[in-house]
C-alpha positions in Angstrom: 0.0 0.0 0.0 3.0 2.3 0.7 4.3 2.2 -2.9 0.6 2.8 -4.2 1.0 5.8 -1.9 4.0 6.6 -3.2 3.2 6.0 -6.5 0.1 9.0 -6.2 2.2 11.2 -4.8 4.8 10.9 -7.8 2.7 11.1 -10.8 1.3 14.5 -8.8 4.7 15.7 -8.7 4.6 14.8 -12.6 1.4 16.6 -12.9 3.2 20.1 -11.4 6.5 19.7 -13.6 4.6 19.8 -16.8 2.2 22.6 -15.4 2.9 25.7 -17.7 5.3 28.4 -16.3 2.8 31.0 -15.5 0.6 29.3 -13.2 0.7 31.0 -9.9 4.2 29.4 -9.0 4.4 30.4 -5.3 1.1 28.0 -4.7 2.6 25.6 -6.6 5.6 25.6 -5.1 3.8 25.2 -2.0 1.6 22.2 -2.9 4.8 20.6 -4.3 6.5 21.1 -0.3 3.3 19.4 0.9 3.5 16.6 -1.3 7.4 16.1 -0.2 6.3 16.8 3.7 3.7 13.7 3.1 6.8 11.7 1.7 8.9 12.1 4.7 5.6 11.4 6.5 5.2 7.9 4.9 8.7 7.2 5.3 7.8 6.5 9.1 5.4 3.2 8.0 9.0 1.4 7.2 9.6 1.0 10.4 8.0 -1.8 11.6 8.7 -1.7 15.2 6.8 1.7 15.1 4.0 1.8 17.9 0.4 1.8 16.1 -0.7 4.9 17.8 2.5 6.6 16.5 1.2 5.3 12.6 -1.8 6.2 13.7 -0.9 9.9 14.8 1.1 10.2 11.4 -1.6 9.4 9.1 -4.3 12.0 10.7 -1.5 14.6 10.3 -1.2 13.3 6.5 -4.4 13.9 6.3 -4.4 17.2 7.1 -2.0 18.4 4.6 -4.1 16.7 2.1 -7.2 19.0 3.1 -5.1 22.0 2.8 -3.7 21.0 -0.8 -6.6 20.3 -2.0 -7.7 24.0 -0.7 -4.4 25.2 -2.3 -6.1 23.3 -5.5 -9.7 24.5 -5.4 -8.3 28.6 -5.0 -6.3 27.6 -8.2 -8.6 26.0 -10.4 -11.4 28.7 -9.4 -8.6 31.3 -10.6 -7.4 29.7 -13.7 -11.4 28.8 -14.5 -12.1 32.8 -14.8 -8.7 33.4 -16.3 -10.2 31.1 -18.9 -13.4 32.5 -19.0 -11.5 35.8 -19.6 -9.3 34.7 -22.9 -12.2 33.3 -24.6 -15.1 35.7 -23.7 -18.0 35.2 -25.4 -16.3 32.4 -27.9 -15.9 29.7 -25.4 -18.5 27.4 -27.5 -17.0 27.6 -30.7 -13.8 27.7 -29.1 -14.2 24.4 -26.8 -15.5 22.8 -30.8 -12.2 23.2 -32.4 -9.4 20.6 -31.9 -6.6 20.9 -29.7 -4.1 21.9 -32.1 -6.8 24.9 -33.8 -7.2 25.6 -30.5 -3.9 25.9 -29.3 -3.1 28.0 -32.9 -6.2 30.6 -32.3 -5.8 31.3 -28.7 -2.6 30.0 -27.3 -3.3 31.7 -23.9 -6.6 30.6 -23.3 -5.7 27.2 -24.1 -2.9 27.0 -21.6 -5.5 28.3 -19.0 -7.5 25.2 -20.0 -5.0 22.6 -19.8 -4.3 24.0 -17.1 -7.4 23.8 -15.2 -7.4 20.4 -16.5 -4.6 19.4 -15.0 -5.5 20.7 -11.8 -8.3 18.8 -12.0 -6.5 15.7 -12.5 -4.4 16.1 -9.5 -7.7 16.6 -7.4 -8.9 13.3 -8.6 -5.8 11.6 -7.4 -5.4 13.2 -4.3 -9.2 11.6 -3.6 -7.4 8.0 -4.4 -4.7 8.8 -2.1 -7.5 9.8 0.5 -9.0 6.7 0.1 -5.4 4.7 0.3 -5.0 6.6 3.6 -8.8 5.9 4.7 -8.4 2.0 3.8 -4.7 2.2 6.0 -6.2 4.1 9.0 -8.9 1.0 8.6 -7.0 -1.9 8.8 -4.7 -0.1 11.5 -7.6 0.6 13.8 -8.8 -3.2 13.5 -5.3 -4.3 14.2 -5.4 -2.0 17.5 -8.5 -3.3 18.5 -7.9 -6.7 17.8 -4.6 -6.2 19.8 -6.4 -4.8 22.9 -9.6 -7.7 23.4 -7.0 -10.0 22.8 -6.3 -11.3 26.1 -5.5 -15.1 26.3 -7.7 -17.5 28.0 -7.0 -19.3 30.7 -8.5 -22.3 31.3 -9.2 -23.5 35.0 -9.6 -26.7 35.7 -11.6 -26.6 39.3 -14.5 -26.0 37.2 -14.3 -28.7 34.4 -16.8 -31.0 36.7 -18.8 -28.7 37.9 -21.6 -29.5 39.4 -20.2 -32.0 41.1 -20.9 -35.7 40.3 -23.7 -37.2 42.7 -22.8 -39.5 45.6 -26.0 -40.8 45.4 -24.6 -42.8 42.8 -22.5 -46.0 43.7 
């Protein structure tokens, strides 16, 4: 599950590095510190000996910076939706009908906005798979810990294993 994890967190850092240049770089950069914070984060499952509460503790916190990147992502996409919505104006249907490369060729600003906004889409998608990874780990985790704590062994005592007590009436 850690390399699925892993894995998420990678193709967002993919996502960012082929984000164009103008998009608001400070948020980006800052979304792309989280992701690196939840790496160093997750680095703490490898350790086996670990205490479950401590695993426990780490994955609420990872939590947490997901919520605020996808804030960081929502303020984004809202932005580069009515950046969008200002390059194309009143043309956005016909605009939206031509292919990629017309598109690109008519209105090369407006299209970056869009691929933009689709990429930022894309990264919200996957940070919902990685909240789910995390949701499924904090899962099994929490059934370990219970089964961990009502696990106390049974002990067996033998006083009782002819109770009641065989007549005497009985020869």
């Amino acid at each position: 599950m850690l390399k699925q994890v892993s894995a998420r967190i990678l193709a967002l850092k993919g996502i960012i590095g082929s984000l164009p240049l103008g998009t608001d770089n400070e948020e980006i950069g800052q979304i792309e510190n989280s992701l690196n914070q939840i790496l160093l984060s997750m680095s703490i499952f490898e350790n086996p000996d670990l205490p479950d509460e401590d695993k426990r503790s780490a994955i609420a916190s990872i939590r947490g910076q997901i919520q605020q990147i996808n804030q960081r992502l929502k303020e984004l996409q809202t932005s580069t939706a009515a950046e969008y919505r200002k390059r194309v104006g009143s043309k956005k249907a016909s605009f939206e009908a031509l292919s990629e490369v017309k598109q690109r060729q008519e209105n090369a600003a407006a299209y970056e906005s869009r691929s933009t906004f689709h990429a930022l889409m894309k990264m919200s998608d996957i940070l919902s798979l990685f909240q789910t990874l995390l949701m499924d780990l904090s899962g099994k985790l929490e059934k370990s810990m219970q089964a961990a704590q009502f696990s106390t062994p049974v002990h067996h005592d033998t006083s009782f294993d002819r109770d009641p007590a065989a007549s005497t009436l009985n020869p």
